[in-house]
N, C-alpha and C positions, 0 to 999 in steps of 0.2 A: 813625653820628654825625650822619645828617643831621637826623632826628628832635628831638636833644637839642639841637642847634643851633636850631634854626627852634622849639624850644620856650623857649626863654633868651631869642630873639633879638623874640620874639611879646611874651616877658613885658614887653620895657623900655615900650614907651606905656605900658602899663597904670602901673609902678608913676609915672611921670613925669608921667600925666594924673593918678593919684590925688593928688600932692602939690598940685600947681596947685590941683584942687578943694578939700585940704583948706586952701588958704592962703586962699581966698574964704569958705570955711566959718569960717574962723577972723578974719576980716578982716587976716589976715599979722601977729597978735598973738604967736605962737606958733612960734620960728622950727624949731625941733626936728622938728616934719611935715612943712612946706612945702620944707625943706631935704632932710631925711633921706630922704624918702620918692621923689625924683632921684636923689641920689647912691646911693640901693640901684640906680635903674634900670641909670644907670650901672655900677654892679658888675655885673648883668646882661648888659646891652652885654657886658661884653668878658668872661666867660666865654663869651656865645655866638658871638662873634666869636673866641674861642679855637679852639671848639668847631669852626666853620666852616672853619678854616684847616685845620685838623687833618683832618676829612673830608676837605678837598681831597688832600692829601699820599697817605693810604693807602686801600688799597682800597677796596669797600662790604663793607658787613659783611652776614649774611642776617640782622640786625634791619632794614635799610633795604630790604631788597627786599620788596616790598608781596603779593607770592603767593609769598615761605619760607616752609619747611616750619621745626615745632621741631627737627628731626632737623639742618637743615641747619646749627646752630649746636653741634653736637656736639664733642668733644674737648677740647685742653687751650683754658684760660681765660686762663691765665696762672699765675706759679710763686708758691705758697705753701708756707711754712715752718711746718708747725703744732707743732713740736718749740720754735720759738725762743722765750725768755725774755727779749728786748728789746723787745716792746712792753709786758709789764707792768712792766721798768722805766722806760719813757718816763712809761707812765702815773703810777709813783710820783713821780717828778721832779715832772712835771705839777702834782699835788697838792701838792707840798712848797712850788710854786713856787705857790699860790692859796692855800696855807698862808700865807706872806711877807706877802702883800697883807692878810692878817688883823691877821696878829701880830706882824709890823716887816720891813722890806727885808733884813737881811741873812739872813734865811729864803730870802727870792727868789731871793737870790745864791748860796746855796746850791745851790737847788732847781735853777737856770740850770743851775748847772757840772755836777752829779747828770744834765741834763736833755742837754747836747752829749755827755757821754760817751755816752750808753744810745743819742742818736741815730747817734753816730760808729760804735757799737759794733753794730747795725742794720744801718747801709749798708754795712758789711763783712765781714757775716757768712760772705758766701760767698766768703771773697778771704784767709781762712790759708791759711799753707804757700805755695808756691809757684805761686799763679793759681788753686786750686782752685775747684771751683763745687759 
């Protein structure tokens, strides 16, 4: 995590110096650049400071140790479900609900409710019956 930290955390000057320059480029005619272009830095900031905490809490991983082998990052990754049919209905919700934004709001409201269930129905996939996993 140290890696992806100190890469987030590298990015914020850059985009924060580029707004500045573009507000002198622009002579701060244009607030959309001079604005936007910090406030991403800022988004940056604090995923890498997410990031940063987070390395501190758990161990190093063998992408942080600078002479790992690839062998050393072997085994499971984490748990995948590739049987489950709840993210293509997230995704249809999704669409139903950038459908709305086309064709009238109560499409969106639709798309919303369609959109909490498929999520609700996701994060509990592995929790029928009686605790199961």
């Amino acid at each position: 995590m140290k890696i992806e930290s100190r890469l987030f955390l590298w990015g914020t000057p850059l985009f924060v110096g580029a707004g500045i320059v573009y507000g002198f480029m622009t002579e701060w005619s244009e607030p959309v650049g001079y604005l936007g272009m910090p406030l991403v830095g800022g988004l940056v900031a604090m995923i890498g400071a997410y990031l940063a905490l987070t390395a501190r809490r758990i161990d190093a991983r063998p992408e942080d140790d600078p002479n790992g082998n690839i062998e050393d990052g072997a085994g499971d990754q984490g748990v995948y479900a590739p049987w489950s049919w709840w993210p293509l209905a997230i995704a249809g919700s999704a669409a139903i609900c950038f459908l709305g934004l086309a064709v009238g709001w109560w499409v969106l409201y639709i798309g919303f409710c369609l959109a909490i269930i498929a999520l609700v129905g996701w994060v509990f996939e592995y929790s029928r019956g009686i605790h199961s996993h």
